[in-house]
BAROFI-331886 format. One record per residue (C-alpha): residue in three letters; x, y, z. Coordinates in nm, 2 decimals, decimal comma, m for minus. Layout:
<recs>
@r->ala | X->X | Y->Y | Z->Z
...
</recs>
This chain:
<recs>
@r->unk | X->0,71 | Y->m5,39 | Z->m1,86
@r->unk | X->0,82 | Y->m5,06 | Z->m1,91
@r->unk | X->0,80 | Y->m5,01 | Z->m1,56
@r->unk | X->0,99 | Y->m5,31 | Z->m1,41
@r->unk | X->1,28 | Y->m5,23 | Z->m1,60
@r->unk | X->1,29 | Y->m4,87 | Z->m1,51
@r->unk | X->1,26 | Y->m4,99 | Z->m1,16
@r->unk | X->1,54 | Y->m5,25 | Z->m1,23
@r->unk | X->1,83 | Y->m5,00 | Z->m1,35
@r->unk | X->1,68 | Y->m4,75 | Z->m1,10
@r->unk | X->1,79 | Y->m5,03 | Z->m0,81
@r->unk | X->2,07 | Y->m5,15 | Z->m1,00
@r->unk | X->2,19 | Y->m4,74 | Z->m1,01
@r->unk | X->2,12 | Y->m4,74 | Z->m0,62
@r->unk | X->2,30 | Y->m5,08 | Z->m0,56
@r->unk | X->2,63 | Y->m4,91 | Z->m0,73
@r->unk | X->2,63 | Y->m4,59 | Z->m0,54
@r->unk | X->2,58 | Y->m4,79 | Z->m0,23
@r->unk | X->2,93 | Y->m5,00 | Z->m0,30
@r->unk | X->3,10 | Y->m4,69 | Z->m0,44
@r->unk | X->3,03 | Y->m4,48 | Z->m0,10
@r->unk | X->3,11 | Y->m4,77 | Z->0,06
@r->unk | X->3,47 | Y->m4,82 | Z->m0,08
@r->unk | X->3,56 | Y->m4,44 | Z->m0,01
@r->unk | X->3,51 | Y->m4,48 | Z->0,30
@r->unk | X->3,75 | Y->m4,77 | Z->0,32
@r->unk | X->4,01 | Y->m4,62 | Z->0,14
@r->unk | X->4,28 | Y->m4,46 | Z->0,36
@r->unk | X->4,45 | Y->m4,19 | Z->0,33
@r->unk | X->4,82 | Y->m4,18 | Z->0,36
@r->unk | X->5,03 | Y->m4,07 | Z->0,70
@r->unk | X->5,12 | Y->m3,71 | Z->0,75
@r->unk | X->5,50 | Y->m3,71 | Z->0,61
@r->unk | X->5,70 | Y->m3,81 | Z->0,92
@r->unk | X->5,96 | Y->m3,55 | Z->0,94
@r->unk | X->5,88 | Y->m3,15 | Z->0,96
@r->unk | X->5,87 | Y->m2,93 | Z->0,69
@r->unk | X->6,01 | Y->m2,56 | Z->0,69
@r->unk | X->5,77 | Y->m2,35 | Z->0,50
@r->unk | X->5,82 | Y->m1,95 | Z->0,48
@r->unk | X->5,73 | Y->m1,63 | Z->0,29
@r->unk | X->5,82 | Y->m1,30 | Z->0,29
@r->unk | X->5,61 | Y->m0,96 | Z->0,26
@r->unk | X->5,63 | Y->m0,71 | Z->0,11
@r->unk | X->5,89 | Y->m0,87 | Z->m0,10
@r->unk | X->6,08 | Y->m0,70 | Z->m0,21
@r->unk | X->6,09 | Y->m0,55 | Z->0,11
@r->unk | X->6,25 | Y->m0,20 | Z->0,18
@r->unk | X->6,47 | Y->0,00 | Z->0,46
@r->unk | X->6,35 | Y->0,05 | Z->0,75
@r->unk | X->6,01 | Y->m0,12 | Z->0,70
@r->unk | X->5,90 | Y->m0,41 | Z->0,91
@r->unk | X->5,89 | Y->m0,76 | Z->0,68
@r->unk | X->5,68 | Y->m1,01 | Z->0,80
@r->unk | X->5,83 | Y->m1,39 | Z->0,80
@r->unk | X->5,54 | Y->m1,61 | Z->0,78
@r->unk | X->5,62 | Y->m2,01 | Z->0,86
@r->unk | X->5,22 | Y->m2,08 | Z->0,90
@r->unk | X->5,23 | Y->m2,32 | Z->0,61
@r->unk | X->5,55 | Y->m2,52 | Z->0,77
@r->unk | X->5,38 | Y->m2,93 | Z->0,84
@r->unk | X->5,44 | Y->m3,11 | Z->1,15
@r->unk | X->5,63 | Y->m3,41 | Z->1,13
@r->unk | X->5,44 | Y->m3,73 | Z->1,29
@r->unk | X->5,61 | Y->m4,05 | Z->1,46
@r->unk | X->5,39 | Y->m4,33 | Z->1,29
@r->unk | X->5,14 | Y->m4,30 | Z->1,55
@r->unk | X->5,04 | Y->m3,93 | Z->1,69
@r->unk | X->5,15 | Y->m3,54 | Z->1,48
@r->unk | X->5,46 | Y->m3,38 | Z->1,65
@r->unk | X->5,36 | Y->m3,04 | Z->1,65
@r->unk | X->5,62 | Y->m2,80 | Z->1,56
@r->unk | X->5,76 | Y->m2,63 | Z->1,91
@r->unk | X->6,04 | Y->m2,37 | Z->1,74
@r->unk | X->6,10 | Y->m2,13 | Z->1,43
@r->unk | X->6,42 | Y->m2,05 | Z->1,47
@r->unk | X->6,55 | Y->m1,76 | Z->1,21
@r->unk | X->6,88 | Y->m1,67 | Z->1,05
@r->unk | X->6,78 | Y->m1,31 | Z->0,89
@r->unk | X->7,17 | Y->m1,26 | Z->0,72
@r->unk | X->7,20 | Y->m0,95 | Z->0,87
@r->unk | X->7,36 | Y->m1,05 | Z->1,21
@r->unk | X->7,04 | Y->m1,10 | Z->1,39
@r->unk | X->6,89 | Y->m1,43 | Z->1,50
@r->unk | X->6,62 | Y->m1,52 | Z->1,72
@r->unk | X->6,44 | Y->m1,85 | Z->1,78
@r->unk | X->6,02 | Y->m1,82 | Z->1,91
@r->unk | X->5,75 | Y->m2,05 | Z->1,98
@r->unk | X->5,53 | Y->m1,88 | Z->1,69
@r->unk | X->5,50 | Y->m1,91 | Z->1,30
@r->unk | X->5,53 | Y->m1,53 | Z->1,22
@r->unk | X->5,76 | Y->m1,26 | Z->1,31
@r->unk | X->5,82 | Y->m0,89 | Z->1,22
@r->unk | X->6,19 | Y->m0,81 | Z->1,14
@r->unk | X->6,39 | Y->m0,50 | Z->0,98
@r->unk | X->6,66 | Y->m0,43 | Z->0,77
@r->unk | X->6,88 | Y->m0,09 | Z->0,82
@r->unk | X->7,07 | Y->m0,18 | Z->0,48
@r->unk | X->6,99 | Y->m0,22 | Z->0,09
@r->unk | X->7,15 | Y->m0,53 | Z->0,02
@r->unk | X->7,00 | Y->m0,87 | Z->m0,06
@r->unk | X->7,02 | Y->m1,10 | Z->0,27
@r->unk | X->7,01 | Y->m1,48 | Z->0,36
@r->unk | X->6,73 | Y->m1,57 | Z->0,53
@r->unk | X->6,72 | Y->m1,91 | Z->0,69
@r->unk | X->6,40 | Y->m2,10 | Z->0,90
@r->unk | X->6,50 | Y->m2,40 | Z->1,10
@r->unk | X->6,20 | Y->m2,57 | Z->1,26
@r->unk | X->6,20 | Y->m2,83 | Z->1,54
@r->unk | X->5,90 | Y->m3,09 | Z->1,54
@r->unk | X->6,04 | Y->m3,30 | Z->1,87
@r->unk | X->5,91 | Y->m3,69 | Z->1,86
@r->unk | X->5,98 | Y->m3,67 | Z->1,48
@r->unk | X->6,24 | Y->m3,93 | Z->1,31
@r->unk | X->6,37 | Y->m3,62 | Z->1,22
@r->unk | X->6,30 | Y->m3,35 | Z->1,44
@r->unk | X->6,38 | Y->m3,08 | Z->1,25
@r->unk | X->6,44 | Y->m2,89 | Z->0,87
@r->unk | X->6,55 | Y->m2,62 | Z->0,73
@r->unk | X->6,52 | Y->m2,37 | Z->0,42
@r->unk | X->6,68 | Y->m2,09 | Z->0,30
@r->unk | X->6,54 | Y->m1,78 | Z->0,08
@r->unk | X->6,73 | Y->m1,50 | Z->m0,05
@r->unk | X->6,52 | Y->m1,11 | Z->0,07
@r->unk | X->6,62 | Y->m0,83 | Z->m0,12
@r->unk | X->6,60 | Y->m0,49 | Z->0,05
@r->unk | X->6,62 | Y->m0,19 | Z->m0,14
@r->unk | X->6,55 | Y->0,18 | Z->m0,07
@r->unk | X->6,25 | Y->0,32 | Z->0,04
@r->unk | X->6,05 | Y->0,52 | Z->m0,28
@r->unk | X->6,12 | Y->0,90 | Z->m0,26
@r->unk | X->5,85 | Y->1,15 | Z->m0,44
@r->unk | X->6,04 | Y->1,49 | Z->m0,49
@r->unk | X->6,33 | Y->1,39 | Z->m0,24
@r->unk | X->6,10 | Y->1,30 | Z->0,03
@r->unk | X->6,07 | Y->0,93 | Z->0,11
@r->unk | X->5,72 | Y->0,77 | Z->0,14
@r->unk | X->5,65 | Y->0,46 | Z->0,34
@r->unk | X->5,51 | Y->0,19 | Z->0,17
@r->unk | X->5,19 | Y->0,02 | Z->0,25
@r->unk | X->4,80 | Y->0,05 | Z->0,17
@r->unk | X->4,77 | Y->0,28 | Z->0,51
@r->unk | X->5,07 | Y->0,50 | Z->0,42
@r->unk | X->4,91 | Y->0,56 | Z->0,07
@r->unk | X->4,59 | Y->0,60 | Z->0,13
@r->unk | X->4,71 | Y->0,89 | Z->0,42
@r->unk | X->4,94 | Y->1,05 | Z->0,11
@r->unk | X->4,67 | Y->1,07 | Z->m0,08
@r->unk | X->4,44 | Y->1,22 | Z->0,16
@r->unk | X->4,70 | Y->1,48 | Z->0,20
@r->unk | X->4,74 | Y->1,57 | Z->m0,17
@r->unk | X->4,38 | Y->1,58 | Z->m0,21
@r->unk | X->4,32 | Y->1,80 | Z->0,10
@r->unk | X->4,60 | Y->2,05 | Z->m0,03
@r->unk | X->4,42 | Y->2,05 | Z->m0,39
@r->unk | X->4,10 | Y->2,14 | Z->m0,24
@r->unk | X->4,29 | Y->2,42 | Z->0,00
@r->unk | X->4,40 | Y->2,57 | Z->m0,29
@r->unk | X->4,12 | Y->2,56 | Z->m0,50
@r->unk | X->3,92 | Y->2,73 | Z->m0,16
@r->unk | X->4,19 | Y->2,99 | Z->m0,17
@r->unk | X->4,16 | Y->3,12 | Z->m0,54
@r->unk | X->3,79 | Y->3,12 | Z->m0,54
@r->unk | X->3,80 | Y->3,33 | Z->m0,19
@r->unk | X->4,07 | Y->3,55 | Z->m0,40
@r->unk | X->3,85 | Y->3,61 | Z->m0,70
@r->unk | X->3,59 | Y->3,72 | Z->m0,48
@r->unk | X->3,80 | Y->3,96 | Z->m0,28
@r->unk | X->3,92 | Y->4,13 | Z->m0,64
@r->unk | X->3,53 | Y->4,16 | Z->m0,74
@r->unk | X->3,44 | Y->4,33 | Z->m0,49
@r->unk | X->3,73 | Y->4,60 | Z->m0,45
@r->unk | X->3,65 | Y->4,66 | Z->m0,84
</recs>
């Protein structure tokens, strides 16, 4: 007896799953939102003088017309500073020659959208680049990890220098 009823939830368990997978895969998902979506970040951010920011717009979304996704076929920028440009790709490198903080706008085209295109606006503040002892540094992993390098190679040169000193005084004693 034991048995049959084991064997009875066991199919019953089996019977459930079956209907459950079967309804997911019936469910569907909604459309893509129909009209593009501008998407952007900055880095470094803050970002500083003379130092190339990148403007990512990887994360902007396609519109779609109902039936097929209109890809997104411009990134046009607005950086506040006087300089625009308009490119085919998500990311672009730009500078800043002032501190200040600046305007940045993304407009993006999806054509075949209801709405072919949005917008959005950030604000990027520049500042000044670090200084250590007047000089300035850049800033960035590769820039620190070559300042460092530097330091530690004028510690060791200098340690080299005393020892080679101490011996010279030892043996003119």
């Amino acid at each position: 007896m034991k048995k049959i009823v084991s064997c009875l939830i066991l199919a019953v368990l089996l019977a459930s799953m079956f209907t459950f997978a079967f309804n997911i895969r019936s469910v569907k998902c909604p459309p893509p939102p129909p009209n593009p979506i501008a998407v952007f970040i900055v880095n470094p951010s803050p970002t500083y003088v003379d130092q190339a920011t990148t403007f990512d717009a990887s994360a902007s979304v396609p519109g779609y017309n109902g039936t097929d996704i209109c890809p997104i076929t411009e990134y046009s920028w607005v950086f506040g500073d006087g300089n625009t440009t308009t490119i085919a790709t998500p990311i672009i490198y730009h500078t800043y020659s002032k501190i200040g903080n600046y305007t940045v706008t993304l407009t993006v085209v999806a054509p075949g959208s209801p709405v072919e295109n949005d917008s959005r606006t950030s604000l990027v503040k520049v500042l000044a680049l670090p200084t250590v002892g007047g000089i300035s540094i850049t800033t960035g992993l590769g820039s620190l990890v070559s300042y460092i390098c530097l330091i530690s190679t004028l510690a060791l040169a200098s340690v080299a220098i005393a020892v080679c000193i101490r011996r010279v005084k030892r043996t003119q004693m």
